[in-house]
C-alpha angles and dihedrals in degrees: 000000000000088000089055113058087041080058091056093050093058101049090049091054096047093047089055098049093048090052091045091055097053099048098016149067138187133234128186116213122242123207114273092015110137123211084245090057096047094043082055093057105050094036099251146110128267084231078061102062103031089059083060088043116028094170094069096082083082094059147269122281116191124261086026114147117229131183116230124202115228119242090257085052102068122102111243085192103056104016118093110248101209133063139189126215106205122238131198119283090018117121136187093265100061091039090061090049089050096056103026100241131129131246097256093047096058096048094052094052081042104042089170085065095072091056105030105029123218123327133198115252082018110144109226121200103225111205122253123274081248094061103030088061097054088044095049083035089072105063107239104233115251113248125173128171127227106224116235132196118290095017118132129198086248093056091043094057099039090051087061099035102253143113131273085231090053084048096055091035096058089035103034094172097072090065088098102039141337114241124208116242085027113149108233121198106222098176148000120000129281112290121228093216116089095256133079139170116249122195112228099237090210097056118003101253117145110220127176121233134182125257109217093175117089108251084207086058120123119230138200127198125256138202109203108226134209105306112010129136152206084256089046104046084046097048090046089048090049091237151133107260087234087047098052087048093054087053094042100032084167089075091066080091098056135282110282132183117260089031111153103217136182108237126165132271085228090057120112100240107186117228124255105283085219116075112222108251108235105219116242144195108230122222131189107276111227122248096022096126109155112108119241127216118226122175123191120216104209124163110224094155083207087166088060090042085054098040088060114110094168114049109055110224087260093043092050086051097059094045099037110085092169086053094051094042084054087039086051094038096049088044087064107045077054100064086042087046081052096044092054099047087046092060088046096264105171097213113138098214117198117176126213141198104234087185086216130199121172080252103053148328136210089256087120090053100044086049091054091053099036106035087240078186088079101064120108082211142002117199106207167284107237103226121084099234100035085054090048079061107052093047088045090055094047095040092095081059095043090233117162121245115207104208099202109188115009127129099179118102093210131155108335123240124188089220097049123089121204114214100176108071110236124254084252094056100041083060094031081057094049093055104038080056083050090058102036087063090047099242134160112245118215119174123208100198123164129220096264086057098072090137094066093040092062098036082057098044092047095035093027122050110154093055116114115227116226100232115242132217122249090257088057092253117132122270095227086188083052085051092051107043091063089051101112123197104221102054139039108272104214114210114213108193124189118176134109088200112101098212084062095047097047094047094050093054100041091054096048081044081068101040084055091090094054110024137028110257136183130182119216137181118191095212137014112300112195092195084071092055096058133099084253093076129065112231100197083059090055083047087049087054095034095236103230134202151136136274153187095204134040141216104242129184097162111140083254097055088042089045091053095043091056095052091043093054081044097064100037105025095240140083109266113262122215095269101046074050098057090037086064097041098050092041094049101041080044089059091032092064090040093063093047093096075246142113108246088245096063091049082054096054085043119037138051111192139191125209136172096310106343147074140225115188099140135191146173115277106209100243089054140273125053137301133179135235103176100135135159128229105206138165147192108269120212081240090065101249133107116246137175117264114231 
């Protein structure tokens, strides 16, 4: 009985390996060979070799022994007949398309899929046309996530048993970064009925809920403004709460200021409380007869000018930049002093030395011996904290303090104007133009600018980030692939670092051809302005950007530069400019048969190269927001963007 069943034995192994030998071949394993590359080299598929060896989907281990069918061997019924090799840049997504074949298709013909993911020169088994059509023939259900705190693209895929790459590819605008309260889309495409499949963030589930919201609708964007609600934003839509919610899923986190949100044609959007101010020219107003009373701060520090028994007059003008800014600034209140009363405007001027340091001034004393109360307006001092003085002294009066020069935002005063537009307005104003055009916003920001990046991220919500390499260099594919063809892309671009900038505006130089592209700063970046970088390129992408001051060539600007040069024999510089603006605008308001104030309420102006448009700051006084929009021409001039 033992001898035969060795003899069976035999006989079974020798059986098998003769059967083996005639339909089949072996292969050993060497160490890094992957099932693709060995299904390469013999001219089979991978689903070949892994129905002989089904052990294999775990994973090749070296020296392993596999059996490989020969050519004659493999079914023609059941083996796929087309295979893809995979290139870089391609991902599984786009593969399906191609071919026409779903998800789940595709991994069970490619097991390894499932476990390594896929791999650049891997040759992928694509299912038969057979098969592909009864597959595509049965609609995949849409399902899309709703992104929580704390949730990251890697936990999300791996939640629903995809790639990061399949993530980013049916959701390209999370490359740059992943939003809470973002909509993703896991499977399918949205449907047009009025019911979808939601996961269940918690646990995965897939439930179906109704759509109450007309897929055919037409939709506006939205900034949500101080104080508004959930109740609000959905009364003014015209919809149901729950409804507003299902078109704006980011609000499942709470209503914040600066939101862009979708909101319906049909919604009763209220209009700005604040009525836009027109510019003007302001004229003398006829029978307005009493005289006003306007006094200049300057600070001169002729005491010091005179103590000096080193540096010559001549000597401390060449080295005193201050001295020259406050020179340049007085020459031109005095052509505007000259213009008014030239028009019949009735302003008593009186100039002062305010002798000014960054750490005080005399203001206190010249009030006490010129009744500086009874002004209808002071224009000074310069410095942030000297002006903050004087308006605090005259608060009591009411009497308005001019701040001239001043960038600074500092304590408010109901009594103090400030002429120069603050940093936060200047980019505040580039943003609110972007939007107006409808354009999309995409920031190339690198890693030392963490500043921007956060005041974009908290003021300006809607704004795409251009994703970074590891090493902090710009993904030019990541800068690409945000680029959309119906609308300006706007290009804000904040480095210092040449490589990036270069890079940024090589890369929208291509995209010129298929898409419209415009490169923006929000302040003044010296990099741009070196020999590095080629400055017909910024003209070809309208470099962009705002500013306090214009470039005007209007008759009247010419008019007032040739006059200028008349009287002291050189062009004017910026600040002989803004002393004019502010003087004259200053003596303007103050003809009006009006406060100040109420000039302020009322009117926006425009002078040589600067603009007045005023309003109340929340913590008191005035601040201003005319600001100009201009760009790089292909002429090679600046001009101001409508």
């Amino acid at each position: 009985m033992k001898y035969f069943i060795t003899l069976c034995l035999a006989i079974f192994v020798f059986s098998f390996n003769g059967f083996s030998q005639e339909n089949n071949r072996t292969h050993k394993v060497e160490k890094g060979e992957t099932i693709a590359q060995i299904a390469q080299k013999y001219n089979v598929t991978p689903y070949d070799i892994y129905k002989l060896n089904p052990d294999a989907q775990s994973g090749l281990k070296p020296n392993a022994v596999l059996l490989i069918p020969k050519k004659g061997s493999v079914s023609k019924v059941n083996a796929p007949t087309r295979t893809h090799k995979v290139e870089p840049k391609e991902t599984l997504f786009g593969i399906e398309k191609k071919y026409g074949v779903s998800d789940e298709a595709l991994k069970k013909a490619n097991p390894e899929l499932e476990k390594l993911g896929l791999q650049i020169g891997q040759t992928l088994v694509i299912p038969s046309n057979a098969s592909s059509k009864t597959v595509a023939s049965i609609p995949e259900k849409y399902v899309f996530h709703v992104v929580l705190p704390k949730e990251t693209k890697y936990s999300i895929a791996k939640q629903y048993g995809i790639t990061i790459e399949e993530l980013e590819k049916r959701n390209p605008e999370i490359i740059p970064n992943l939003t809470i309260g973002y909509q993703l889309t896991i499977k399918g495409t949205a449907p047009k009925t009025d019911k979808v499949a939601v996961a269940e963030p918690k646990n995965g589930t897939v439930n179906t809920i109704d759509l109450k919201v007309s897929p055919k609708s037409s939709y506006v964007d939205y900034v949500v403004k101080p104080k508004e609600t959930l109740y609000s934003l959905s009364k003014m839509s015209g919809l149901s709460q729950e409804e507003f919610l299902q078109l704006n899923p980011a609000l499942t986190n709470g209503v914040e200021v600066g939101m862009v949100l979708k909101m319906p044609e049909s919604a009763s959007i209220p209009q700005e409380t604040e009525t836009k101010k027109v510019y003007t020219s302001l004229s003398k107003q006829s029978g307005t007869s009493d005289r006003k009373k306007l006094v200049l701060l300057l600070p001169f520090n002729l005491s010091k000018i005179e103590g000096d028994t080193v540096n010559s007059t001549s000597m401390r003008l060449k080295k005193d930049k201050f001295l020259n800014m406050t020179l340049d600034f007085y020459s031109g209140a005095l052509m505007a002093i000259d213009s008014a009363k030239a028009i019949g405007i009735n302003v008593d001027v009186t100039i002062f030395d305010s002798q000014e340091t960054k750490n005080g001034s005399n203001v206190s004393s010249l009030n006490k011996e010129n009744n500086l109360e009874t002004a209808d307006a002071i224009i000074g001092p310069f410095y942030q904290n000297n002006v903050e003085k004087t308006a605090e002294l005259l608060e009591k009066n009411n009497v308005p303090v001019i701040s001239p020069l001043s960038k600074d935002v500092g304590n408010a005063f109901p009594n103090l104007y400030q002429t120069i537009p603050s940093n936060e307005a200047l980019k505040t104003a580039m943003f609110d133009f972007m939007r107006l055009k409808g354009g999309k916003i995409i920031a190339v920001v690198d890693k030392k600018r963490e500043l921007v990046r956060q005041y974009i991220r908290e003021n300006q919500k809607d704004v795409q980030f251009a994703p970074l390499q590891e090493n902090g260099s710009l993904s030019v594919e990541g800068l690409k692939s945000l680029f959309v063809k119906d609308k300006m892309n706007y290009v804000v671009l904040e480095t210092a670092n040449t490589v990036m900038i270069k890079w940024t505006m090589s890369t929208m130089m291509g995209a010129l051809a298929n898409y419209k592209v415009q490169l923006v700063i929000l302040e003044p970046n010296e990099t741009l302005d070196t020999d590095e970088i080629n400055f017909e390129n910024l003209t070809k992408l309208k470099l962009m950007y705002p500013s306090v001051t214009r470039e005007n060539e209007s008759p009247q600007a010419l008019i007032f530069e040739k006059e200028y040069r008349k009287d002291n024999k050189i062009s004017p510089s910026t600040y002989a400019t803004r002393g004019f603006d502010v003087t004259f605008d200053t003596m303007m308001r103050l003809s009006q048969g009006k406060s100040y104030q109420e000039t302020a309420d009322s009117f926006a102006t425009e002078q040589v190269d600067n603009k007045f448009e005023y309003y109340k700051k929340e913590g008191g006084g005035y601040a201003n927001k005319g600001i100009y929009i201009l760009y790089y021409d292909t002429d090679l001039t600046i001009k101001e963007a409508n």
